[in-house]
C-alpha positions, 0 to 999 in steps of 0.5 A: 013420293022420294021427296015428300016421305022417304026422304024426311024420314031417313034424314030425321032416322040418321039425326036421331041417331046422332042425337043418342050419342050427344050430351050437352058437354058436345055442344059446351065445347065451343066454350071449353076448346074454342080454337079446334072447334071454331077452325073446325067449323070454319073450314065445314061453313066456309071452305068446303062451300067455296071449294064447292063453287070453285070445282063446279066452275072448273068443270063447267057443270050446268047451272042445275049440277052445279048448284046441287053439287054447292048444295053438297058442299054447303051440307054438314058432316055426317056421322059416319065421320065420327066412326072414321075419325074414331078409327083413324085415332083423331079426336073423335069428340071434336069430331063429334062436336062439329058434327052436332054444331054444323047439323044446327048451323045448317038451318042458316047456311044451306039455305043462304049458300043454296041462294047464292048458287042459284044466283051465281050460276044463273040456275033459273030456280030463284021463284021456286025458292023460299028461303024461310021455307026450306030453313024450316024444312031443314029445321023439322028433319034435322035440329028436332030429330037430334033434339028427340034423340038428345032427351033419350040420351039425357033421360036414359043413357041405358037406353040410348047406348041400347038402341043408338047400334041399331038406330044407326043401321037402320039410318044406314040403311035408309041412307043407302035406299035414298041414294039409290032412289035418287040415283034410278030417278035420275038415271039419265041425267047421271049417265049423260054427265057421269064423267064430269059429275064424278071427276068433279065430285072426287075433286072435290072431296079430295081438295076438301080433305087435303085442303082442311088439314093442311089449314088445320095444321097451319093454325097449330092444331095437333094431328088428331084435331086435323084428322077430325076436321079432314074427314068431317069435309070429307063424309057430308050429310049427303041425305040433307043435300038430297032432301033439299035439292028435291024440293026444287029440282030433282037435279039438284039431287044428282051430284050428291048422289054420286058423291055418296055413291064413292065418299066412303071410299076416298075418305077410308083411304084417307083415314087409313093414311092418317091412323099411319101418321096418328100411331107413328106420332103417339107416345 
């Protein structure tokens, strides 16, 4: 039932949601500001997928947690990134931006990522994968939902700042109840990995952090622009990952469970260090 309902609906609630803050202007800006958001981008599609697979092989999680916490990995950013990075001082639309173009993006690259972990780590899931399945899947609870919210805001603005407070309370709130869902679930599996499953998920999503903006300044973007990016490898769509991975197996859904479970924590933290950096810097 996790699965089949409550899942769909939290996941379509939070891109509805981020739909209601997005113009089209967040989608021209791969035009306008190539270079913030194609790095941006790069390090989301690339580098955390990758970092992903690195740590799940350096804690030598089963094939199972392993390819869940790829899945998470793989996932796009999530909006609370956007709330972090506005108060953090970083540049908040192309936080935005990011957010928005890797929700799209991931109809492409959560199912090819998904694939190659299932390969790579031998995971025994391959027949009970298809992978225009779960694009469309992934297709029906994210791009249209942020499609319906975009048409609010572009047909009435008025509303749509109304109603975007407590559209994302209630998208919160949904998020928390599929955590804890997916957490009870698989309760036992949880505990008898917890260590290794929480060290390897605290890992990761500090690697993604320090790894992002240290690339991000290297490729002369300013601080504000590598705090966008930083935390958008930090705060993940952990609902889409769970949606996902339930489809299959319900391990799948375990390693971004417990990654949700402490993401806000490490990347507030790391947002605070940064609004530090972000204030000594301004003029």
């Amino acid at each position: 039932m996790l699965a089949l309902v409550a899942l769909p609906i939290a996941l379509a609630l939070i891109m509805v949601s981020l739909g209601l803050t997005l113009t089209v202007a967040d989608f021209r800006r791969i035009f306008t500001q190539p270079r913030g958001v194609l790095i941006g981008l790069a390090n989301l599609l690339v580098l955390s997928p990758l970092l992903a697979f690195a740590v799940a092989e350096l804690y030598g999680l089963e094939a199972a947690l392993a390819v869940g916490l790829v899945l998470l990995g793989a996932s796009p950013g999530g909006t609370t990134a956007n709330l972090m990075t506005h108060l953090a001082r970083g540049d908040t639309a192309l936080s935005v931006s990011m957010t928005a173009l890797s929700s799209i993006a991931a109809v492409v690259t959560v199912p090819l990522y998904l694939g190659l972990a299932i390969d790579h780590f031998d995971a025994g899931f391959a027949g009970d994968v298809s992978t225009l399945g779960i694009s469309a899947r992934v297709f029906l609870i994210t791009v249209v939902p942020l499609g319906i919210g975009m048409t609010i805001r572009h047909r009435n603005p008025e509303l749509a700042a109304r109603r975007e407070p407590a559209f994302k309370r209630i998208a919160v709130g949904a998020f928390v109840l599929v955590v804890a869902g997916a957490v009870a679930s698989e309760f036992e599996t949880i505990s008898e990995n917890f260590a290794d499953l929480a060290l390897a998920a605290l890992t990761l999503n500090v690697l993604a952090m320090l790894c992002s903006f240290a690339i991000s300044l290297a490729a002369r973007l300013d601080t504000r622009q590598a705090t966008a990016v930083a935390l958008e490898l930090g705060i993940h769509n952990g609902t889409l990952a769970i949606a996902v991975g339930a489809l299959i197996a319900d391990e799948l859904t375990v390693p971004a469970a417990v990654y949700s479970a402490f993401m806000y924590l490490t990347a507030g933290a790391f947002a605070r260090m940064l609004l530090r950096r972000n204030q000594r810097l301004s003029p």
